[in-house]
C-alpha positions in Angstrom: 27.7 -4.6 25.2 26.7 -3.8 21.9 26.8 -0.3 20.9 23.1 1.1 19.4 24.0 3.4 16.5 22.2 6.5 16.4 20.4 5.5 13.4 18.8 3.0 14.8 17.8 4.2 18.1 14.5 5.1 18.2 13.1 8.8 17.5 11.8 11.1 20.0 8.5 11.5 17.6 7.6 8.7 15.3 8.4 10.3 11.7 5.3 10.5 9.0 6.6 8.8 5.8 3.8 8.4 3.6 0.0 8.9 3.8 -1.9 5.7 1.9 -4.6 6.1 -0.3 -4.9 10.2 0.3 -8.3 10.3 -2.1 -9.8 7.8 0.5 -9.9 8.0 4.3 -6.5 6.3 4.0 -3.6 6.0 6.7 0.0 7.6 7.4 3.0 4.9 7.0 5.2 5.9 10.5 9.1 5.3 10.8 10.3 4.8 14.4 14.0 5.3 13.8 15.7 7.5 11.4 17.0 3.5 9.3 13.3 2.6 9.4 12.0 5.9 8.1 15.1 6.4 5.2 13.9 2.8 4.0 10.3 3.1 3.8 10.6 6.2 2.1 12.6 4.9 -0.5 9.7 1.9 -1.0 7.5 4.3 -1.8 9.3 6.4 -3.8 10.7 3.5 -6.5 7.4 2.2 -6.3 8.4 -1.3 -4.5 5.8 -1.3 -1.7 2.9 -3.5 -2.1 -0.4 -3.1 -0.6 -3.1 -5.7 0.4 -6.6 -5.1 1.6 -9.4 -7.0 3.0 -12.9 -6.3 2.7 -16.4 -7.3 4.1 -19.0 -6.6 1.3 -22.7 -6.8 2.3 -24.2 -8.2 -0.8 -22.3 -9.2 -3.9 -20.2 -7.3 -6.0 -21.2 -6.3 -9.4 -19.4 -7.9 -12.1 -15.8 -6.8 -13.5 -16.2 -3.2 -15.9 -14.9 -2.9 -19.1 -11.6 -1.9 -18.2 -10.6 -5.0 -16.8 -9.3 -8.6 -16.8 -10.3 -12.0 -15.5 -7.1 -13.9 -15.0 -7.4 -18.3 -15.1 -7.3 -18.6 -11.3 -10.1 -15.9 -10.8 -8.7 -12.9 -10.1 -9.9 -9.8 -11.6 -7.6 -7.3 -12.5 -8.1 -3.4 -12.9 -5.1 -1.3 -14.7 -6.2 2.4 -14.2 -4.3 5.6 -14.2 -4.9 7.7 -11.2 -2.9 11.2 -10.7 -0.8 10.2 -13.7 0.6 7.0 -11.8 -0.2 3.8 -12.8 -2.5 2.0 -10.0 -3.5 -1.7 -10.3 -6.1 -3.6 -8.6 -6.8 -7.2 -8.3 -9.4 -8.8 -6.7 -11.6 -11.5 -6.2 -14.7 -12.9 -4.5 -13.5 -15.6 -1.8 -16.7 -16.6 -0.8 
């Protein structure tokens, strides 16, 4: 028998860490045990969680703005400020 630290073990509630993309419909980031919830916090407080997102466009995207890049392989690339935190965006058309 191995013994399940209390850490571990799961919560009675799941335990709101962080809420994604709060300007947007966006969606809240749960921990299920007390470990879980300790790291995911700290991802998103030292800025080490990455997001990716998948879209279905209906038509074709209007080409890249002033503001940003078009690296070799395709990828556009978007560095804009937003609340006074540094938020990047790349993106490109796959087909």
């Amino acid at each position: 028998n191995i013994p399940i630290s209390e850490e571990n073990y799961p919560m009675k509630r799941p335990q709101p860490v962080h809420r994604l993309d709060r300007p947007t419909s966006g969606l809240v980031v749960v921990g299920k045990t007390k470990a879980a919830t300790v790291h995911l916090s700290q991802q998103f407080e030292f800025r080490k969680a990455q997001k990716t997102y998948m879209a279905i466009l209906n038509g074709i995207p209007q080409q890249p703005s002033s503001d940003s890049e078009t690296t070799e392989d395709g990828w556009n690339l978007i560095d804009h400020d937003l609340e006074d935190k540094s938020a990047v965006t790349q993106w490109k058309v796959l087909q």
